[in-house]
Every structure is written in C-alpha cells, then in structure tokens.
C-alpha positions in Angstrom: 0.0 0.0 0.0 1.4 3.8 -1.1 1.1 6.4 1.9 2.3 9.3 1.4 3.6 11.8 4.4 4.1 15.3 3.6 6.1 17.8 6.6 6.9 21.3 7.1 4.2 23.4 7.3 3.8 25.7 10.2 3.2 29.2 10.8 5.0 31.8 8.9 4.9 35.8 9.0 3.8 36.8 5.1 7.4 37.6 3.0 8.6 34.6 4.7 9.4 30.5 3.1 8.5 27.5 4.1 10.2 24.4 2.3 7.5 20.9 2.2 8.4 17.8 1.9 6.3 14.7 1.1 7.7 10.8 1.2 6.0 7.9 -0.3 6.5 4.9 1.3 4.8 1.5 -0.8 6.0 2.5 -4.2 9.1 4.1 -6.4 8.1 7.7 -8.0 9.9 5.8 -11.3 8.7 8.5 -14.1 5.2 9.4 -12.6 4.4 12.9 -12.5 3.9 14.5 -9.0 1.5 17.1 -7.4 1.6 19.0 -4.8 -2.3 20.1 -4.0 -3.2 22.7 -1.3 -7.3 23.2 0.2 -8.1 26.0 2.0 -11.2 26.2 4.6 -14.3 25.7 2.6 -12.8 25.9 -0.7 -11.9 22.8 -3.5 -9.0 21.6 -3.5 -6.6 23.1 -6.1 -3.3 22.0 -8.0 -0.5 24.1 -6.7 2.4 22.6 -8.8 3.7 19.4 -10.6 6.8 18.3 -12.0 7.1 15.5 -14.8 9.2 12.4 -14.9 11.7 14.6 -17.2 11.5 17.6 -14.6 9.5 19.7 -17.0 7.3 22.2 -13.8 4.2 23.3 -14.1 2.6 26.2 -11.5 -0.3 28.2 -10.9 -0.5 31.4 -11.9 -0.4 33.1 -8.0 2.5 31.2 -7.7 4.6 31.2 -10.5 7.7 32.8 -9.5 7.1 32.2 -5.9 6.9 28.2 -5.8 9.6 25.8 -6.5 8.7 22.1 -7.0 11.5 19.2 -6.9 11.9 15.5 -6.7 14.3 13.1 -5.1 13.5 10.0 -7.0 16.5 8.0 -5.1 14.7 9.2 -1.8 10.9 9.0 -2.9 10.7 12.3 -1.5 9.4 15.7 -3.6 9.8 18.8 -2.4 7.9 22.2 -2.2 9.8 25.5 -1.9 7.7 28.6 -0.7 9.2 32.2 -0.8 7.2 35.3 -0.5 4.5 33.8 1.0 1.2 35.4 1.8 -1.8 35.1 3.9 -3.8 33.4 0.8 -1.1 31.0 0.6 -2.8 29.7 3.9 -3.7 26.4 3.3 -3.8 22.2 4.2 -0.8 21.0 1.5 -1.2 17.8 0.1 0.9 15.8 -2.6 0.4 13.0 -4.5 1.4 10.7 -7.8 -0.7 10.4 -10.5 0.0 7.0 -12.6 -1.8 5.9 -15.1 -4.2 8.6 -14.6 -5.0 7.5 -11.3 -4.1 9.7 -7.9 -2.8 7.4 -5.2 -4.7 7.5 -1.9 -4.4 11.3 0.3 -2.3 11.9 2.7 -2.9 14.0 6.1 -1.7 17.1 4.6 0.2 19.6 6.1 -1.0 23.2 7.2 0.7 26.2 6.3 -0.5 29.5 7.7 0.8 32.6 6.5 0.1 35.2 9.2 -0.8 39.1 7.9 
C-alpha cells in the first residue's frame, strides 16, 4: 500500500518561506508525475504545482515565480519551496502521484499558515 507523508508546514509571517516535503513509502516515484495540491477552509482543492518524470514544472499562476517544486526519485521524496508567502497561501498541502491517470490514496496534509 502507497502512503504518502508530507512535513513542514507551520506558521509563517507573510514575505517569509516555508520548504514541504512529502515521502512515499509503498512505491518508487519511477517516471510518474507529482503534485503538490493545497485546500483551503471551505474551498476545493486546487493544484498548486507538478513536475514531470523529465523535470519539466508546471505552477499556478499566483505562484509562479514564488513556488519551487523538486523531486528526489532515489529518496521518494518531492519537495515544495515557498518564498514570499502570503496570507492566501494559507492552506492544508497535500501531494500526491498520479499514474496511469489514477491519484494514489491522500495523505494527512500539512498546514501552512501565512500570518498578515
């Protein structure tokens, strides 16, 4: 069974980072293409960032410039970078694999608050 474990949220003044991390135990990332996800308080659940097999990123547009997403393959372990953060970066984080167009089960999430 895949479980996946993401860390390092917190609170954080707004300007400030925050660097996530999220391990998957069960399964090797291989060439999948990884997510990370954030929901805030009574809204959907949104795609923040992804990165392909090949390390081609993708990011949303509030925060492009911002957000860094990486991948450890040898480690199962992807990472989320946040700089410049602000208060509606404030958020449950979430990551996941997608493989053959199928999410693996959520993890807890981890909450980030950016305080104004």
């Amino acid at each position: 069974q895949v479980h996946l474990v993401e860390s390092g949220g917190g609170l954080v003044q707004t300007g400030g980072s925050r660097r996530l991390s999220c391990v998957a135990s069960g399964t090797a990332f291989n060439d999948d293409d990884l997510h990370w996800y954030r929901q805030a308080p009574g809204m959907q659940r949104e795609l923040v960032a992804s990165i392909t097999g090949g390390g081609r990123t993708y990011y949303i547009g509030s925060v492009e410039g911002r957000f860094t997403i990486s991948r450890d393959n040898a480690k199962n372990t992807m990472f989320l970078q946040m700089n410049s953060l602000k208060p509606e970066d404030t958020a449950a984080y979430y990551c996941n694999i997608l493989r053959d167009g199928v999410f693996f089960q959520w993890g807890r999430g981890t909450q980030v608050t950016v305080s104004s």
